[in-house]
ChimeraX commands (.cxc) that place a marker at each C-alpha (Angstrom):
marker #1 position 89.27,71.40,106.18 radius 0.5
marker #1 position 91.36,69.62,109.04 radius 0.5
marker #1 position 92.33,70.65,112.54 radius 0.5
marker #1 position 95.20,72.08,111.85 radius 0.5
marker #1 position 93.66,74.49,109.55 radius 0.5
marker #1 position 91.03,75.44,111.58 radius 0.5
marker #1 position 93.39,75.86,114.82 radius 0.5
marker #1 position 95.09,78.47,112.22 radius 0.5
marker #1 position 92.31,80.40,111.32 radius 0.5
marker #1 position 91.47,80.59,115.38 radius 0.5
marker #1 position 94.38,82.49,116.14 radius 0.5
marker #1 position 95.10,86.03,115.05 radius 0.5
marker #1 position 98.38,87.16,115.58 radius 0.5
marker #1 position 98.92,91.15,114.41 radius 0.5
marker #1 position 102.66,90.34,113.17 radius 0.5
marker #1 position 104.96,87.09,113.65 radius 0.5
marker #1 position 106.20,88.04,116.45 radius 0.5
marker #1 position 103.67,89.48,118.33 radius 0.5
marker #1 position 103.05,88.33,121.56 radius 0.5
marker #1 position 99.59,89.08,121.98 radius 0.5
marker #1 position 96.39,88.48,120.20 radius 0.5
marker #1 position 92.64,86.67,119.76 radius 0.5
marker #1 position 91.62,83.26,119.85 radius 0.5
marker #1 position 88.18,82.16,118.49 radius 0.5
marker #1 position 87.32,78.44,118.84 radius 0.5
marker #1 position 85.15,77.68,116.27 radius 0.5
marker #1 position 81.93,75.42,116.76 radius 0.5
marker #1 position 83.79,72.30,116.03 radius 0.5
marker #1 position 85.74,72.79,118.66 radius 0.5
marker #1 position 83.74,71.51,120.98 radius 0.5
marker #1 position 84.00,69.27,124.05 radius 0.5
marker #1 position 80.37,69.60,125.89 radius 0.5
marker #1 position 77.60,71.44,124.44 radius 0.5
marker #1 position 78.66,75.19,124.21 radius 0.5
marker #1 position 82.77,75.50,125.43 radius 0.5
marker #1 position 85.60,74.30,123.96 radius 0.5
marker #1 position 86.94,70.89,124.33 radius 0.5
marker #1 position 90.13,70.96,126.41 radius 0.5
marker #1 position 92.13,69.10,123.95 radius 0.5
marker #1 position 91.38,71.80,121.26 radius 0.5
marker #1 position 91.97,74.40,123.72 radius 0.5
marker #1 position 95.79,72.70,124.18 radius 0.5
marker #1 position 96.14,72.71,119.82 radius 0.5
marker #1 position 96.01,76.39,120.03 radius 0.5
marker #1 position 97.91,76.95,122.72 radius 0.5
marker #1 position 100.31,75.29,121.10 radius 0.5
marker #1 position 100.23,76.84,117.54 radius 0.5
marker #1 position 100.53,80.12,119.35 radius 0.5
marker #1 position 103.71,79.26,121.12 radius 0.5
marker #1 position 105.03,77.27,118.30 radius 0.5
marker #1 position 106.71,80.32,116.34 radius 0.5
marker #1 position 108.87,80.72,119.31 radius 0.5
marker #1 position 110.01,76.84,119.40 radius 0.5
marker #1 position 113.32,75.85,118.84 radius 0.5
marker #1 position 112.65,73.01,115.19 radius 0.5
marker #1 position 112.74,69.59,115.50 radius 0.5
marker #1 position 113.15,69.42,119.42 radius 0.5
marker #1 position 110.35,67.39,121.40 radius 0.5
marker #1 position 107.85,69.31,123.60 radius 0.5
marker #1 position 105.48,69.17,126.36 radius 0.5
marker #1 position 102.48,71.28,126.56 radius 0.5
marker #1 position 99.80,71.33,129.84 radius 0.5
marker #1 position 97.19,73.15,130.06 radius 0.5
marker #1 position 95.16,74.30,132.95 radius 0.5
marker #1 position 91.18,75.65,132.40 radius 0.5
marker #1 position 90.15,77.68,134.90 radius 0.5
marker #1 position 86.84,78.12,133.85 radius 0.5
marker #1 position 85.04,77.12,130.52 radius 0.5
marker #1 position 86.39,78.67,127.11 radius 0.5
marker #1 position 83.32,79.82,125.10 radius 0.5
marker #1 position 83.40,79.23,121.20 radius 0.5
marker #1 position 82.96,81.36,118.09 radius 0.5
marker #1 position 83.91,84.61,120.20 radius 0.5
marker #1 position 87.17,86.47,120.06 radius 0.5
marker #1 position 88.78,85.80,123.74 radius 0.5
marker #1 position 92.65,87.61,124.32 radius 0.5
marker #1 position 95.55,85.34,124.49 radius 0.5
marker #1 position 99.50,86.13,125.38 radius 0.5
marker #1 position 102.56,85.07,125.43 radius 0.5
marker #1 position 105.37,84.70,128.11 radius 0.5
marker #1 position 109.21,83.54,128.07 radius 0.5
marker #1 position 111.70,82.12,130.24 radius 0.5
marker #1 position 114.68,80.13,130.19 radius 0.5
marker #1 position 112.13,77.04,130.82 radius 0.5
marker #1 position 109.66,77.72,128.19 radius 0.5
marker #1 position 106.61,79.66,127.01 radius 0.5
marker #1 position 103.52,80.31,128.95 radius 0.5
marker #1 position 100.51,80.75,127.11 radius 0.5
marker #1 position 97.31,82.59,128.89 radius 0.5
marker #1 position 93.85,82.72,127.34 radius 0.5
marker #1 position 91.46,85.26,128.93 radius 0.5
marker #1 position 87.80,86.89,128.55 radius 0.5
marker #1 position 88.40,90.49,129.28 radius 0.5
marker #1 position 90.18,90.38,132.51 radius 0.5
marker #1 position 88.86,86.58,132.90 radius 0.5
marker #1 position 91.40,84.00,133.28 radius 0.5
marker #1 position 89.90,81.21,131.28 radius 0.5
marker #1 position 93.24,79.04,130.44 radius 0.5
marker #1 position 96.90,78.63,130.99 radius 0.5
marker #1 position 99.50,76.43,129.39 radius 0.5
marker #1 position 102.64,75.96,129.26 radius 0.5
marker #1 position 105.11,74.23,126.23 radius 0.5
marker #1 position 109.15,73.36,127.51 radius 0.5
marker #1 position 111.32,71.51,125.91 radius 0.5
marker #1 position 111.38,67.60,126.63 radius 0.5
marker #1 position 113.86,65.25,126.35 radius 0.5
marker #1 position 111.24,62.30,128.32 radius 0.5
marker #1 position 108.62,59.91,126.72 radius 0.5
marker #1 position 105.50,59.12,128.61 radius 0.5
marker #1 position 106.12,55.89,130.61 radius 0.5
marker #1 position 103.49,53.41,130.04 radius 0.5
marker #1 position 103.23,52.66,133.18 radius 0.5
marker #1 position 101.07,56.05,133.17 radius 0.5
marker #1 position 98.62,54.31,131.77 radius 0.5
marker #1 position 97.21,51.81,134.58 radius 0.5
marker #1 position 95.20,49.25,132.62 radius 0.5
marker #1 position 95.31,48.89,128.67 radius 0.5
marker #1 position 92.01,50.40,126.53 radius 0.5
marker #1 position 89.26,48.34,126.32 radius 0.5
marker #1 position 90.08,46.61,129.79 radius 0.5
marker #1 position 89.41,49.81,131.41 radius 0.5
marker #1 position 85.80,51.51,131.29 radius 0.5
marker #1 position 84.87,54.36,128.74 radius 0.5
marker #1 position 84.08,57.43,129.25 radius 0.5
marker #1 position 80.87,58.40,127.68 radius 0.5
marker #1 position 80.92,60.28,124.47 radius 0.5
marker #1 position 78.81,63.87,123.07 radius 0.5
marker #1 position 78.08,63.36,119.13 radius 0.5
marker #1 position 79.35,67.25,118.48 radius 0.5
marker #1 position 83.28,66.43,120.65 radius 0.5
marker #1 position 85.82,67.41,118.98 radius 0.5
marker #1 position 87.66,64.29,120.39 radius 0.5
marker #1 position 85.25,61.83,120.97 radius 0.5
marker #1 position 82.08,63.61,118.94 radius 0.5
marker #1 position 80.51,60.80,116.17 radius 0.5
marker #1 position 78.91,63.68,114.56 radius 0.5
marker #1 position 81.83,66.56,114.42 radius 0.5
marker #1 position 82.84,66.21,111.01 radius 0.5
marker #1 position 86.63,66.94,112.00 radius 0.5
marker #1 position 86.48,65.23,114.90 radius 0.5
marker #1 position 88.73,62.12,116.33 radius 0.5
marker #1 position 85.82,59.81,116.94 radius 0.5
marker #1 position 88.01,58.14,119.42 radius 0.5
marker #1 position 86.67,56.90,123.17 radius 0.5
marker #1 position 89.13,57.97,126.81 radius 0.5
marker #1 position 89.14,55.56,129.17 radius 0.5
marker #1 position 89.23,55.69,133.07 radius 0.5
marker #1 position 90.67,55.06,136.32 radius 0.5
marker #1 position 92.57,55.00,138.71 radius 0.5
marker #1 position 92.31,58.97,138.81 radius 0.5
marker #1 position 93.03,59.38,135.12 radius 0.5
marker #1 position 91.61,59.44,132.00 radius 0.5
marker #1 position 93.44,58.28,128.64 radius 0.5
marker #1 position 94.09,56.74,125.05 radius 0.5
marker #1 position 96.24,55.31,123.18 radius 0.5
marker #1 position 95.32,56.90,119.50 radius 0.5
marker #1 position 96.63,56.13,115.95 radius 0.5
marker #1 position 95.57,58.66,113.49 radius 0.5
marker #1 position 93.46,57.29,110.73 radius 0.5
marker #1 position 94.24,57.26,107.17 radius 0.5
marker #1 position 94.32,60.97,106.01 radius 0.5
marker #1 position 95.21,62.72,109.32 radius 0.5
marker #1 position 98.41,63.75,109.78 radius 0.5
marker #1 position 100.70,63.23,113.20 radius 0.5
marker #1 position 102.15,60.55,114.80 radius 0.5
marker #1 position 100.96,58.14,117.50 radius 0.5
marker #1 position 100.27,59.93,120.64 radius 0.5
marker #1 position 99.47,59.24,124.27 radius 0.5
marker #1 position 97.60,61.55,126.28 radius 0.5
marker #1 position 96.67,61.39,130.04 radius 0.5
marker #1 position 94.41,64.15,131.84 radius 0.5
marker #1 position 93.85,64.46,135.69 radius 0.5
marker link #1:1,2 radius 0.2
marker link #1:2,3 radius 0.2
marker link #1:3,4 radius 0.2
marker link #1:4,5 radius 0.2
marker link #1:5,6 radius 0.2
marker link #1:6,7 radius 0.2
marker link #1:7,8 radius 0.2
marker link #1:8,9 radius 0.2
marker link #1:9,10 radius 0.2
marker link #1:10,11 radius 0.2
marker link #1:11,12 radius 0.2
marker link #1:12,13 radius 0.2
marker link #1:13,14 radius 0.2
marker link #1:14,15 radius 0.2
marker link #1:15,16 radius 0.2
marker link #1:16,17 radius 0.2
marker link #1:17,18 radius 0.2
marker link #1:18,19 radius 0.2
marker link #1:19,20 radius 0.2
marker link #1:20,21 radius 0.2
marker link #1:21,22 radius 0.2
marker link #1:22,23 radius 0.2
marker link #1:23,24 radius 0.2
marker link #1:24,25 radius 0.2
marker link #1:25,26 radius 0.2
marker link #1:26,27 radius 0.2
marker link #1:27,28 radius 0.2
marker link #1:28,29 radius 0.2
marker link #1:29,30 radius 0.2
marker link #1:30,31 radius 0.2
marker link #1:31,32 radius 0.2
marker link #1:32,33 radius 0.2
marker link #1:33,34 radius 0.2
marker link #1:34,35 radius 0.2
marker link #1:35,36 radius 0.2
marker link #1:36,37 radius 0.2
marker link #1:37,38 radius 0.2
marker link #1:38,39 radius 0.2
marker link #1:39,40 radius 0.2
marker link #1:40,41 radius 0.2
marker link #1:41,42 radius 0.2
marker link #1:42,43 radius 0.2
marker link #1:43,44 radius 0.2
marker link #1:44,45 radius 0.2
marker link #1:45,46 radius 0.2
marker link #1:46,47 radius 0.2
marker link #1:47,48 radius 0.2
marker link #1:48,49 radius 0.2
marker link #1:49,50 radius 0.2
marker link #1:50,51 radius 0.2
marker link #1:51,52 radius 0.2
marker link #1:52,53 radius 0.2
marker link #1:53,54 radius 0.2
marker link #1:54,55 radius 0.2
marker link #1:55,56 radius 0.2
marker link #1:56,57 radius 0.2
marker link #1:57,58 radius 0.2
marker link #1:58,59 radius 0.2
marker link #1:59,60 radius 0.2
marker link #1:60,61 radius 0.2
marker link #1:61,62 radius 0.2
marker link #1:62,63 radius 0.2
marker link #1:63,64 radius 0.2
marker link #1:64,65 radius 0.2
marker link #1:65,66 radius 0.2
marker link #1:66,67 radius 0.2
marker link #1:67,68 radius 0.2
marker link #1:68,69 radius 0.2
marker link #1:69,70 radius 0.2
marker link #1:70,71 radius 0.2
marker link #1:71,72 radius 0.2
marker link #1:72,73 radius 0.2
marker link #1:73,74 radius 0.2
marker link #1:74,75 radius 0.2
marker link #1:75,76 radius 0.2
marker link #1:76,77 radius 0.2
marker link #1:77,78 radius 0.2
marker link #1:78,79 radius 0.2
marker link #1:79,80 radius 0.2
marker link #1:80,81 radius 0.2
marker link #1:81,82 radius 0.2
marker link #1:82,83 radius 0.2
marker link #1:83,84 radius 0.2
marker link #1:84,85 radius 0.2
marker link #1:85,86 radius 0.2
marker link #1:86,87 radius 0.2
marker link #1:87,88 radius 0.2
marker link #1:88,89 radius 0.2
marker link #1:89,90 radius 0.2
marker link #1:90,91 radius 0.2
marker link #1:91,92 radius 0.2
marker link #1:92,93 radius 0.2
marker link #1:93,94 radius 0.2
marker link #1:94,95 radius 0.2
marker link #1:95,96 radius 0.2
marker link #1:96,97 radius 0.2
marker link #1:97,98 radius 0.2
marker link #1:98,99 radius 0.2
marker link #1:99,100 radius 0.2
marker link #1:100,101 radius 0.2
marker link #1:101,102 radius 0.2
marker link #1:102,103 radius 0.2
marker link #1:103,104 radius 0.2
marker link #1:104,105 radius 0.2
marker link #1:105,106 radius 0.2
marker link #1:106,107 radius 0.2
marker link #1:107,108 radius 0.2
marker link #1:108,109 radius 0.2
marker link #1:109,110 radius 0.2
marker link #1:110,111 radius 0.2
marker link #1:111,112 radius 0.2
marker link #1:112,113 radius 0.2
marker link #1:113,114 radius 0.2
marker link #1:114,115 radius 0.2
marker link #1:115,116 radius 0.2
marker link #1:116,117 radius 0.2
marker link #1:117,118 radius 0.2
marker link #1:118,119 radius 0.2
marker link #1:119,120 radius 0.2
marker link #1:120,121 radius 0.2
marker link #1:121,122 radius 0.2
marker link #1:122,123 radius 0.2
marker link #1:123,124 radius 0.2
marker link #1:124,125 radius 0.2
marker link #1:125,126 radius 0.2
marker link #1:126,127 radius 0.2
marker link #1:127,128 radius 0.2
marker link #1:128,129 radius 0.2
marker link #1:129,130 radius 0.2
marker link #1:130,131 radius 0.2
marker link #1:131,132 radius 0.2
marker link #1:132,133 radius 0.2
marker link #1:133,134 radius 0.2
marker link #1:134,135 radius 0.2
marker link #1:135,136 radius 0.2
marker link #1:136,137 radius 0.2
marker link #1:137,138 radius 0.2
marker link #1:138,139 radius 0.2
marker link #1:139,140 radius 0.2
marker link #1:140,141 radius 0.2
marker link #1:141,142 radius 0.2
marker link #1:142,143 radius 0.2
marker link #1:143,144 radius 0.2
marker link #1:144,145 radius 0.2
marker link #1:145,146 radius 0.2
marker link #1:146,147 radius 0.2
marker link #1:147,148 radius 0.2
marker link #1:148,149 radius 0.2
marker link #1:149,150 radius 0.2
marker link #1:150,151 radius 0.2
marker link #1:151,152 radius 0.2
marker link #1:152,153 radius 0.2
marker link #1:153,154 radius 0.2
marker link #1:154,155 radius 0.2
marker link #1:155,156 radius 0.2
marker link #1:156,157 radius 0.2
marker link #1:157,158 radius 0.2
marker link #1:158,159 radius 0.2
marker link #1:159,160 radius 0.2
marker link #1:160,161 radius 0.2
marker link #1:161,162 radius 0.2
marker link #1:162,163 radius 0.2
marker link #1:163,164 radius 0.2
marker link #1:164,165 radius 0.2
marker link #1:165,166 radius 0.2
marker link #1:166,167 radius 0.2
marker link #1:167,168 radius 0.2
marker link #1:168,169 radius 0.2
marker link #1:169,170 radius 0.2
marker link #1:170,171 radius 0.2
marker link #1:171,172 radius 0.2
view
């Protein structure tokens, strides 16, 4: 089973437009020991705004973790609009754990985001169970960030079998 599949049997949504619900991360979702990797945390944030997309038009999605987002539990999550997007809240009882936020985006990432190329820049070290950077996750990316400068990045190209396009991430 893939990402995507497990990032839909996380989310329980009562009907398809419901704008409430429960989120639980499952183990592989990893990012240190115990809570949820921020990346996967993003994915579902995502999916659960997703329905409420307009097709085919590019997005941008940010998320903010307030505190860390425990796996394999059920934690509440809900759903905003406005004219500028969808907000996106993940909480532990009355816990703010998460935010996000997924608008409509008609810009590409400059690469001058990016301020020296990977493998010039040094890498972050990894956890074997990460769901991005974890050698042992068996969905994982096995991929390594880079840093400095104040960020933290890669330039990725799915492997053969994952699905997606090239993407570039950066994370303050």
């Amino acid at each position: 089973m893939g990402v995507e599949e497990w990032i839909q049997r996380s989310i329980v949504r009562p009907t398809p437009e419901a704008r409430r619900g429960t989120l639980a991360l499952p183990p592989h979702f990893q990012g240190w020991p115990h809570i949820a990797h921020g990346g996967g945390v993003l994915a579902c944030l995502y999916e659960i705004a997703r329905p409420f997309l307009p097709g085919g038009t590019p997005v941008q999605a940010t998320v903010r973790l307030h505190r860390s987002v425990g796996l394999d539990r059920p934690l509440n999550w809900s759903l905003t609009r406005d004219q500028g997007g969808i907000g996106v809240t993940i909480e532990d009882e009355d816990r703010l754990l998460a935010e996000g936020r997924v608008e409509r985006s008609t810009e590409s990432i400059p690469p001058a985001i990016l301020p020296l190329p990977d493998g010039q820049a040094p890498a972050v070290p990894g956890n074997a169970g990460c769901l991005a950077c974890g050698s042992e996750n068996p969905i994982g990316l096995q991929i390594r960030f880079h840093y400095g400068e104040g960020a933290v990045w890669k330039t990725y190209r799915p492997r053969p079998g994952q699905s997606g396009k090239p993407i570039r991430r950066r994370c303050e």
